[in-house]
Structures are given as structure tokens and as C-alpha cells.
C-alpha positions in Angstrom: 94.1 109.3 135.8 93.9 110.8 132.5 94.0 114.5 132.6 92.0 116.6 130.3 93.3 118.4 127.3 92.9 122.5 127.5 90.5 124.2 125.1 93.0 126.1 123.5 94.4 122.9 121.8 90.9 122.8 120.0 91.1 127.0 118.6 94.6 126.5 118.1 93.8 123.3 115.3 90.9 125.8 114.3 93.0 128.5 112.9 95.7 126.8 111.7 93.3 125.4 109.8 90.9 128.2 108.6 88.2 125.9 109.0 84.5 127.0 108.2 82.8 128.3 111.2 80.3 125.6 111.2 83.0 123.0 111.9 84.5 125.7 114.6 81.3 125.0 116.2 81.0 121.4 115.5 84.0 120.7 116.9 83.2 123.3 120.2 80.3 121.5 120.7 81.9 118.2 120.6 84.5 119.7 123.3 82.2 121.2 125.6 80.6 117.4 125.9 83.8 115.9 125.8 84.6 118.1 129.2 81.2 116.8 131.4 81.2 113.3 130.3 83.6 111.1 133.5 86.6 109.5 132.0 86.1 105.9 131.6 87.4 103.2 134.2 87.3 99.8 133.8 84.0 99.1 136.3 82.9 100.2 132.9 82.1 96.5 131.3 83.1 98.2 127.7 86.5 99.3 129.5 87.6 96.3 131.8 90.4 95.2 129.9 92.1 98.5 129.2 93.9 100.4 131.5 93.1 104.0 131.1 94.8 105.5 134.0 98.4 105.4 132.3 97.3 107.8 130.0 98.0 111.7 130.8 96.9 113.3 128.3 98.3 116.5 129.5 102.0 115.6 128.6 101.4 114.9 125.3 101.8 117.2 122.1 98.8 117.1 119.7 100.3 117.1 116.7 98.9 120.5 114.8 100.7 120.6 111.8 100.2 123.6 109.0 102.5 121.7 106.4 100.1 121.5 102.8 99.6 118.6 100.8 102.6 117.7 98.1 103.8 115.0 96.0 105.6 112.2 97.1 109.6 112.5 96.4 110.0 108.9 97.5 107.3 105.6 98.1 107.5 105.0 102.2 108.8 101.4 102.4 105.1 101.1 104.1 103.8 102.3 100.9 105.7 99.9 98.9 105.2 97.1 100.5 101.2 97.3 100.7 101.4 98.2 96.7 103.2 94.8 96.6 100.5 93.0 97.2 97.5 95.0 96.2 99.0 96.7 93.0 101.3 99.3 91.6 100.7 102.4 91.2 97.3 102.7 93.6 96.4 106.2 94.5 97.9 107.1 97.9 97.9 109.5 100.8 101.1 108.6 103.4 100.3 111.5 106.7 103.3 111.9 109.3 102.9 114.3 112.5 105.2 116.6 109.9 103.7 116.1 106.1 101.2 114.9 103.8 102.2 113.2 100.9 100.3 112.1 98.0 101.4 109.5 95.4 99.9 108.4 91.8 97.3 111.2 92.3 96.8 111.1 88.5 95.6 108.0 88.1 92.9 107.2 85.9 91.2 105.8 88.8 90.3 109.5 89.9 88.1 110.6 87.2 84.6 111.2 87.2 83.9 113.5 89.7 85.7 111.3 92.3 87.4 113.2 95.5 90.3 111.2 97.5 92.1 113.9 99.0 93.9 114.9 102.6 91.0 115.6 105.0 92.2 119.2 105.6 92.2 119.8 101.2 88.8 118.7 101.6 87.5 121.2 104.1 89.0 123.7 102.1 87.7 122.9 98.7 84.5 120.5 99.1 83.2 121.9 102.7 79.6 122.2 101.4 80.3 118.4 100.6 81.5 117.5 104.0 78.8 119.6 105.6 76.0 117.5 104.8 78.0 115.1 107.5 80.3 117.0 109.6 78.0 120.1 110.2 76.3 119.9 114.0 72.7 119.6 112.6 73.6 116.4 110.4 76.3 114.6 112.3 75.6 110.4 113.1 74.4 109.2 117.0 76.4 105.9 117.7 76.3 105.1 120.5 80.0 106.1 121.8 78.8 109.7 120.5 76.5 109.6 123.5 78.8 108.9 126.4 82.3 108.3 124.7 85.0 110.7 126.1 87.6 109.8 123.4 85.3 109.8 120.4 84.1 113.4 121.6 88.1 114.1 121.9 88.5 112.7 118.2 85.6 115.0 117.1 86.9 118.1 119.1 90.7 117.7 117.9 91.0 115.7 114.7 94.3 116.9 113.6 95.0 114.8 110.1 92.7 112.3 108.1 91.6 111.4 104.7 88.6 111.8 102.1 87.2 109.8 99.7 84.1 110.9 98.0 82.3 108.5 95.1 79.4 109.8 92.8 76.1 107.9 92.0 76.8 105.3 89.6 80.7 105.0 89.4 82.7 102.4 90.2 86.0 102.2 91.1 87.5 99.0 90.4 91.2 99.1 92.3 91.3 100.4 95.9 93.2 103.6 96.9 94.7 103.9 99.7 95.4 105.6 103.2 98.6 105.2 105.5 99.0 107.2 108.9 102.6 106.6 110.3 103.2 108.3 113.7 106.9 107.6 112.8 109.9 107.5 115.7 107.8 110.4 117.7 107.3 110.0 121.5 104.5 112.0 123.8 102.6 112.9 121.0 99.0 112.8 120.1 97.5 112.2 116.8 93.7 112.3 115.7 92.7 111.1 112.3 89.5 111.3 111.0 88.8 109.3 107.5 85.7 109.8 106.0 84.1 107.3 103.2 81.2 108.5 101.2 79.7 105.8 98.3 76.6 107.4 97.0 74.2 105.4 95.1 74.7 102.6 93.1 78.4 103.1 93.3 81.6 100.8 94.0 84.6 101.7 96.1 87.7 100.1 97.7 89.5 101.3 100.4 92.7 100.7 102.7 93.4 102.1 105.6 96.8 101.6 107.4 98.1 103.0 110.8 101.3 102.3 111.6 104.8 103.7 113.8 108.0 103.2 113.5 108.8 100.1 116.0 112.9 100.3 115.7 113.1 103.4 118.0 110.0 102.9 120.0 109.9 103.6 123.7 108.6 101.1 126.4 105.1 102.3 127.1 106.4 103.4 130.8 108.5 105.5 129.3 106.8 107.2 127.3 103.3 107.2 126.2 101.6 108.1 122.6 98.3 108.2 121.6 96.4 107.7 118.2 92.6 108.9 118.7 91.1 107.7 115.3 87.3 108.1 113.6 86.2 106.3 110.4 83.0 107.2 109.2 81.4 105.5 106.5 78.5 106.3 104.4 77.1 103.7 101.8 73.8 104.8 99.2 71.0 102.6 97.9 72.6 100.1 96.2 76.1 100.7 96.4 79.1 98.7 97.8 82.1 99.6 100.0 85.2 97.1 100.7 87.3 98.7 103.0 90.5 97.1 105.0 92.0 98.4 108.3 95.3 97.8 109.3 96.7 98.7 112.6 100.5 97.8 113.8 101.7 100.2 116.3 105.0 100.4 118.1 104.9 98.8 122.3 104.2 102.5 123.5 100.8 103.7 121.8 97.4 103.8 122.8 95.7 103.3 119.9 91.7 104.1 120.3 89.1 103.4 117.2 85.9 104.3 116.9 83.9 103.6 113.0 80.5 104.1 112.0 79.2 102.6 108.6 75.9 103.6 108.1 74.3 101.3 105.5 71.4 103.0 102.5 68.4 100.3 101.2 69.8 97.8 99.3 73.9 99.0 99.8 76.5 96.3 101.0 79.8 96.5 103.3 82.6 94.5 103.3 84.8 95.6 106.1 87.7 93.5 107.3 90.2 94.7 110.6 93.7 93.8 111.6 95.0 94.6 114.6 98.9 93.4 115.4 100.5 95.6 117.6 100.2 98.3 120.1 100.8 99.1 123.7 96.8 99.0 123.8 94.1 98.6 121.1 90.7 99.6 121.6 88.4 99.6 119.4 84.4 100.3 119.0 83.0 99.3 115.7 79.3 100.1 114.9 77.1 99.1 112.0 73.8 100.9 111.2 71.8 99.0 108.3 68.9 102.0 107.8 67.1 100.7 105.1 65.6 97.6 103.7 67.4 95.2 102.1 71.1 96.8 103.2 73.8 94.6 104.5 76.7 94.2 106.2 80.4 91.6 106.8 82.2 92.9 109.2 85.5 90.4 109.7 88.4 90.3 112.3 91.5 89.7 113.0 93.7 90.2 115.6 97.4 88.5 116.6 99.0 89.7 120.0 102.2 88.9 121.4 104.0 90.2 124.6 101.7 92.0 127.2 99.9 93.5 124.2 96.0 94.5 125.3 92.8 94.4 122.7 89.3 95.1 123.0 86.8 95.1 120.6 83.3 96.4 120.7 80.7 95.6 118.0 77.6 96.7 117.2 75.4 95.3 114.6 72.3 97.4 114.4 69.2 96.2 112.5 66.9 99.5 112.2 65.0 98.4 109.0 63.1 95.1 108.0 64.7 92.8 105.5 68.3 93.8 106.8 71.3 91.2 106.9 74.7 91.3 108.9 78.0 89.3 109.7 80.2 89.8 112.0 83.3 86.9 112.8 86.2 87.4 114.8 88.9 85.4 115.2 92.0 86.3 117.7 95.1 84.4 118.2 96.9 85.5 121.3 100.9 84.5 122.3 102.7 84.8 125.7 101.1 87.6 128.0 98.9 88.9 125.6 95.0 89.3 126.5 91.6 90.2 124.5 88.1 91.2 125.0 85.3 91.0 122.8 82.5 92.4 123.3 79.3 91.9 120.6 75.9 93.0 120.3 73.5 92.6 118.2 70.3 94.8 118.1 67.1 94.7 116.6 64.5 97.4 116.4 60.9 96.6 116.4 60.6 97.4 112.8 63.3 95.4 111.7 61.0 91.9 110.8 63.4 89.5 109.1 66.5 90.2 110.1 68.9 88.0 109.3 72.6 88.0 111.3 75.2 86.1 112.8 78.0 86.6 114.8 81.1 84.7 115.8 84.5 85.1 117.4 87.1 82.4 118.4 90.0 83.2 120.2 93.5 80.4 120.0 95.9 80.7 123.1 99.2 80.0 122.1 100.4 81.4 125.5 100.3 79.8 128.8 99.5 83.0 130.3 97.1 84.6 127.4 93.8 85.4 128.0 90.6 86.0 125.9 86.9 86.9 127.0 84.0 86.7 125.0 80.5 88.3 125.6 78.0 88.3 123.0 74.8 90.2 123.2 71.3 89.8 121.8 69.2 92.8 122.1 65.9 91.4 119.7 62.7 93.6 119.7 61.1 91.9 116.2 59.3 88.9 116.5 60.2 87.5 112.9 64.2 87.3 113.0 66.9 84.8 112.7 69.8 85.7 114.8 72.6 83.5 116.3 76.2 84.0 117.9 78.9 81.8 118.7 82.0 82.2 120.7 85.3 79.8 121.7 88.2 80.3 123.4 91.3 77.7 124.0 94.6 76.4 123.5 96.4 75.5 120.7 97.4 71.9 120.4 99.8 70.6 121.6 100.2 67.6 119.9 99.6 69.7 116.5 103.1 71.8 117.1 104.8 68.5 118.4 103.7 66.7 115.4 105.0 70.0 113.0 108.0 70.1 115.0 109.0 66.6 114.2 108.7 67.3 110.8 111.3 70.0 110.9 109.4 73.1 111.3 110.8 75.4 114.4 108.3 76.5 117.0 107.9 79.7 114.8 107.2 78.1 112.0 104.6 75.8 113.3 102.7 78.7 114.8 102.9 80.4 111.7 101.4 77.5 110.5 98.3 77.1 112.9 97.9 80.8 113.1 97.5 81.3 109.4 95.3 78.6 109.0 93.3 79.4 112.1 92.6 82.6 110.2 92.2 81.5 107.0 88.6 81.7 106.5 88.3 85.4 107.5 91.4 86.7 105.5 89.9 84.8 102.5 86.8 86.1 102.6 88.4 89.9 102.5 87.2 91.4 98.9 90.2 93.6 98.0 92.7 91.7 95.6 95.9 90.9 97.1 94.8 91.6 100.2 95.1 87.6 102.0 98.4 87.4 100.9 99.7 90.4 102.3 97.6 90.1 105.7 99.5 86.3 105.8 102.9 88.0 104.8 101.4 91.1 108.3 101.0 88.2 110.2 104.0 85.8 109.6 106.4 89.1 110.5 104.3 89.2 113.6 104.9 85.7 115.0 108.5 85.6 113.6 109.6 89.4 115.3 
């Protein structure tokens, strides 16, 4: 079963911190529910594909480290290889359970009034920012705030994260960028929190990349790691936020995700994830569009190999009239590797002509992968167009015969079928650079 963390872990983060005493009792609060609400099991439908009871949460270390933000001596090779593809000298934060680096923070792309900055330098110089979200009175209901035990644990314990803060009007034309390695460690657990804040009429770009060293990484019965993460994302009237995720863990974390975008009247988000590798990947992804005219493309994509587990949860959540949303998901699964997808979408009374889709296809390339797919319509308006579509089966086998006999290996004629099985998602992502790099993410996958 997975056994509680104490409370001391939660004062302990506090005064290493010297937090402000309203996110002492933010986070208090948070812990206090986290303690009543029952671990989940998988007779829970949004649990049934992950196995929760390996998880002891009691032998692990959460990571509370007092090291301050510096400049970075060397580009991580993780580093260098995303600036590859989406351009030099991006502004970067690179967080380790033992440092926070920061790289090209003097780029011109950080000028007018705009924050990207360590999450812990942001409580200590822009709380009264962060307060109009973090602060008790003002935080967002998803619905895993309700009844999720490991978004309440995020919320008590976030340990490391990033900030990026956009005033009304700017626009910031290149992305920045965020990477969380949880490097060779074992038994540990890590909490990042990023938080995203586009206020009116403004543009940002943002990529997020967790990540562990997989050269030195124990078999997940060995020993066990977690990485608890929040992304919270707040978009004004009439701006726009494209934001990538990028998860590729080592065969013994636990990776849990929870993100909330919260959309203003007339704002767009672009968000695109990638999931390739983990012990366990679950992930809750929920989409508030409050105001009329906002809009949302949520995009997928997820490649798992081995015994590798993923489940996805979305939420598109139509509160306003005149709202629009995508959501399409496409998973490619090889030898033992399984999924679950789970999709809803809801519309509130008020929300008269709504407009959203949903899709997610799933391509076996295992004889003994497996995919589930249950989408959800929850519709209260009378005046909507909604629709969902899901498929799951097997590659062809007269497609990799035919490669094969024109000299491609088995590899290389899954590489081949994978990439274009994905193509029109990774396409579709806004950030430049990005599809050829997710290609290049996904080729190492299916060749490792």
C-alpha cells in the first residue's frame, strides 16, 4: 500500500524555504486534505491501469534542497540537445535533486517586465505575484483538487519548479525553456510545480522537459522513485500560450502529472505532450475555457516499450458559450507495454455553441500490448457540436513485410510507421523545431 508521508516533511520544505506564511498555510491546508482523502486503487476507473500499491512512499527521500539559483558552468547534454532543435541560446532553467542552474538568462527575450525564474526565486521576490494564485483564498478547483491524493501531495510538498510570468501586451517570440532531471538518484521523491501566467493580449512559448538518467537506473523492484509534478497555466483575454511537455524517465519512476490551463475570453492554448518512458506514467490533464470565445488544442503523444504503463485523463471543460476545444491522442505501444485513455468532455448549461472534438488512436506493435479507450460526453447545452472518436489495433503486417523487403530492419520500419502514425499531431505542435526533435525523441525510443 502506499504509506503516507509525515508532516514534518511539509515544515521542514517550509523553512528551508522561508516561504510567506500564506503559502505555509496553503500548503498545511493542502496536507491536512491530503491525510483524509483514501489512497487510490484501481476499482477506481481513473486508476485501473496503474498499480499504486508498489509505491511506499515512506522509503523515499523528498528531495529538500537549500542550494540557490546560479549560472550554468556547462550546457547539460539534455540542454544541448533540445537547443538543437529549437534554437541556440534559449533561456533555460536545468533543476537536479542538488542545483538549479540557469543558462542565457540575459537574453533579450527577458525584457519588458517579463519573469522566468526558479519557482523558489519567485516566492522570494514576486510572492505578491504568485499570491493572486497560490494563496488558499484564490487557488483553482479541478477536479483532482477535490479527491486527488497525489495532487494534494504535490501541493503540500512541491520541492522545485519553474516560473514564467508575461505582461499584458508582450510577446515573446522564441520559447524558454524548463528541464527537471532526477539524474542517477534512487528512493527519492521530487515535486515540481511550474507555473505559466500569459496575461492579456500576450504571446508566450514554453518547454517543459522531465527527464532521469537511464544508464544507471534501477529495475523498478529494486528500487522505486517518484516525480509528483503540477503545471498550472493561466491564459488572459486574448492571449496565447504554446507550451510542450516532455517526459522520458528511467524503468524505475513513477511519474504522476496533474495540469490545469485555465483559458480568459477570447485567449488560445496550444499544448502538445510526450510521454516515452517511465516505470509508470500517469497523467491528469484538465482544460477550463471560462470565457467566451477562448480555446483550446490539447495534442498527444505517447510511445511505450517494455512493460512500460500510461494513463491519461482529459478533461475538456466548456463553462462559457462560444467556447472551442481539441483534444487528439495518438499512442503507439511495443512488446508488453499497455495504455489507458480516459476522455471527457463537459458542457455547462451556459455554454451554447460549443464547439469540440476529441480523438485518440492507439497502434499495437506488440503481440502482447494493450490500449483502452473511454471517451466521455457530459453535455448540459442544448446548442453544441461535440464528437469523439477512438481506435485501437495492430500494425500491419504486410506494411513491415513490404519495408523489410526493401531493406529496412524491423527497427527501421517501425520507426517508419510510428513516425508517420504520429505525424499529424507532432506537425501540428506550434513551437519551431519542435517535430523534428520529437521524431529525432522518438526514433531513440524505438531504436534503444
Amino acid at each position: 500500500m502506499v504509506k503516507t508521508i509525515a508532516k514534518e516533511r511539509v515544515d521542514e520544505i517550509t523553512k528551508q524555504t522561508a516561504e510567506p506564511a500564506w503559502l505555509k498555510e496553503s500548503r498545511l491546508k493542502a496536507f491536512e486534505s491530503y491525510l483524509k482523502i483514501p489512497t487510490p486503487c484501481n476499482r477506481d476507473e481513473n486508476w485501473r491501469r496503474t498499480e499504486v500499491d508498489a509505491l511506499d512512499l515512506s522509503t523515499l527521500n523528498v528531495v529538500v534542497s537549500d542550494s540557490k539559483e546560479k549560472s550554468a558552468a556547462k550546457e547539460p547534454a539534455v540542454v544541448t540537445e533540445a537547443l538543437s532543435h529549437l534554437g541556440k541560446n534559449l533561456p533555460y532553467i536545468y533543476t537536479t535533486p542538488q542545483s538549479v542552474e540557469i543558462g542565457n538568462a540575459d537574453s533579450a527575450l527577458l525584457s519588458k517586465g517579463v519573469i522566468f525564474c526558479s519557482l523558489k526565486t519567485a516566492l522570494a521576490q514576486h510572492a505578491d505575484l504568485l499570491s493572486k494564485y497560490l494563496a488558499p483564498e484564490n487557488l483553482p478547483t479541478p477536479d483532482f483538487a477535490q479527491n486527488d491524493k497525489f495532487y494534494l501531495m504535490n501541493q503540500s510538498l512541491f520541492n522545485c519548479g519553474a516560473f514564467l510570468y508575461v505582461p499584458k501586451n508582450v510577446i515573446l517570440e522564441s520559447p524558454v525553456l524548463n528541464v527537471l532531471s532526477s539524474g542517477v538518484e534512487t528512493s527519492i521523491a521530487l515535486f515540481p510545480r511550474v507555473i505559466i501566467i500569459v496575461e492579456q493580449g500576450a504571446k508566450a512559448e514554453f518547454v517543459n522537459i522531465c527527464t532521469a538518467d537511464k544508464t544507471k537506473a534501477a529495475d523498478a523492484s529494486e528500487s522505486l522513485s517518484l516525480v509528483n509534478s503540477s503545471i498550472e497555466t493561466y491564459v488572459g483575454a486574448n492571449g496565447n500560450l504554446s507550451y510542450l511537455d516532455v517526459s522520458d524517465f528511467s524503468s524505475n519512476t513513477f511519474a504522476v502529472s496533474r495540469v490545469y490551463n485555465e483559458v480568459r475570453k477570447d485567449g488560445s492554448l496550444h499544448a502538445s505532450t510526450v510521454a516515452l518512458g517511465g516505470w509508470q506514467i500517469k497523467s491528469d490533464i484538465q482544460t477550463n475555457l471560462k470565457e467566451p470565445g477562448s480555446k483550446s488544442d490539447i495534442r498527444g503523444v505517447v510511445l511505450g516499450s517494455g512493460s512500460e504503463r500510461y494513463s491519461f485523463n482529459t478533461i475538456q471543460d466548456h463553462i462559457s458559450p462560444d467556447t472551442t476545444s481539441t483534444i487528439n491522442f495518438r499512442v503507439a505501444l511495443k512488446e508488453s507495454s499497455s495504455s489507458a485513455y480516459l476522455g471527457t468532455i463537459r458542457v455547462s448549461k451556459e455554454a451554447q455553441r460549443t464547439d469540440s472534438y476529441q480523438s485518440n488512436k492507439n497502434l499495437l506493435l506488440g503481440s502482447n500490448a494493450h490500449a483502452d479507450s473511454i471517451p466521455k460526453l457530459e453535455i448540459l447545452a442544448d446548442d453544441v457540436k461535440c464528437a469523439h472518436g477512438a481506435t485501437v489495433g495492430p500494425a500491419d503486417k504486410e506494411q513491415i513485410f513490404y519495408l523489410m523487403s526493401r531493406g529496412l530492419s524491423l527497427l527501421e520500419a517501425e520507426e517508419l510507421i510510428v513516425t508517420g502514425f504520429f505525424r499529424q499531431v507532432v506537425q501540428s505542435c506550434p513551437v519551431d523545431g519542435a517535430g523534428d526533435w520529437i521524431n529525432a525523441l522518438v526514433a531513440d525510443k524505438i531504436h534503444s
